[in-house]
Structures are given as structure tokens and as C-alpha cells.
N, C-alpha and C positions, 0 to 999 in steps of 0.2 A: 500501568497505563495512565498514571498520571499525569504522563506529558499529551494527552490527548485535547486538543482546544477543540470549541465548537462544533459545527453539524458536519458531520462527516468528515470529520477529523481522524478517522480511524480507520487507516487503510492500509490492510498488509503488502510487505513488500511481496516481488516477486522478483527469485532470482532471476541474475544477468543472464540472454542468452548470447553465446559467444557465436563464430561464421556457424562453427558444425553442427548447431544445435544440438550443443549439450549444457548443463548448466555451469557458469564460469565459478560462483560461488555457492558454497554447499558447508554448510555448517563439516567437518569432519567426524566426529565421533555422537553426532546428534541424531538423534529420529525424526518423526512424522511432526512430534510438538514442538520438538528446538527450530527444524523448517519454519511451522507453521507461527511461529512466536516472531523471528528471522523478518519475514515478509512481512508480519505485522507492524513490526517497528519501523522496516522502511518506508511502508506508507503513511506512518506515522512522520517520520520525518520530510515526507515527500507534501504533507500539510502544513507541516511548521514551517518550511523553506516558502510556501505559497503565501503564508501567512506574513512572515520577517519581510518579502518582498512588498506586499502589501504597504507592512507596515511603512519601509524604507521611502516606498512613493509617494503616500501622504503626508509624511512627514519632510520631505523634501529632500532626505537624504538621496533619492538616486532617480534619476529624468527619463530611466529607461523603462518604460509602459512597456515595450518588447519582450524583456524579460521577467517579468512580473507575472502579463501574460500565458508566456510559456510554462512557471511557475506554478500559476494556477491553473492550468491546462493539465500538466501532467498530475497534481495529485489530483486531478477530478476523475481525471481516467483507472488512476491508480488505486482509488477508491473503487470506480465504476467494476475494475476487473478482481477488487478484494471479494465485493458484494454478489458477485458472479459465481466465485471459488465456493463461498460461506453457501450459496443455496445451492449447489450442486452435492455438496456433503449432506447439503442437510436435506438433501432428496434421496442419496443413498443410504442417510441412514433411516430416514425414514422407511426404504425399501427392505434394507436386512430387518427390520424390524417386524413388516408386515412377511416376510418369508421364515421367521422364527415362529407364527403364531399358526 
């Protein structure tokens, strides 16, 4: 996770879903952690590309705010729905926890 820059820079991916709603990509011989590692890197990368766009704009390499935008819009979401995932687990496990005792 060293390629994680700034606040909220760490945003698991979440697999593609295709028309039939199934998942289009799916690690094949992985588990719950290779998934869950999977979706982190994308929105991992879904930061960096907001970021690169970022950078492209103030530095005057690219005039298009539109896409920069868009950029930053999806990894905010894609954060928004990592942070989402992360407390519903950690609501369950805090549930199998309290039904062990």
C-alpha cells in the first residue's frame, strides 16, 4: 500500500458489474482476501488517476476540467463505497463476536 497518496487515497476497488449482474472480474483461484486486496488496489488506482489528472491541470498539460472532474468524482465515490464495505464487516464482525460470548 505504498502507492497510497493523501487523505483518502485508499479506496478498494469494486468489481465490474456486467448487464446480468454478475461479476465481470473475479480474481480465479483467490478468496475473500485476494477479492478483498483486488478492490483495494482499484480504488487505489481510482485516487491516483484523480490525482495525475489533477496534477495534468495545474500544470497545464491538459485544458480539460471535465475530465479531471469526472476523475475526481469517481474515486470520491469509490472511496465513499470502500468505507461503506469496511464498516459493514466490521459490524459483522463485531456481531459474530458478541454471539460467541
Amino acid at each position: 500500500m505504498s502507492q497510497i497518496h493523501g487523505i483518502g487515497s485508499a479506496v478498494p476497488a469494486i468489481p465490474d458489474i456486467g448487464s446480468a449482474g454478475s461479476a465481470v472480474s473475479q480474481p480465479e483461484s483467490g478468496g475473500f482476501m485476494d477479492s478483498l486486496k483486488a478492490a483495494i488496489g482499484k480504488v487505489n488506482d481510482a485516487q491516483l488517476q484523480g490525482g495525475q489528472a489533477v496534477d495534468a491541470l495545474l500544470t497545464g498539460q491538459s485544458q480539460d476540467i471535465h475530465r479531471t472532474m469526472v476523475a475526481l468524482q469517481q474515486a470520491s465515490v469509490s472511496f465513499q463505497l470502500m468505507m461503506q464495505v469496511r464498516n459493514k464487516l466490521v459490524t459483522a464482525y463485531e456481531e459474530i463476536q458478541r454471539m460467541q460470548i
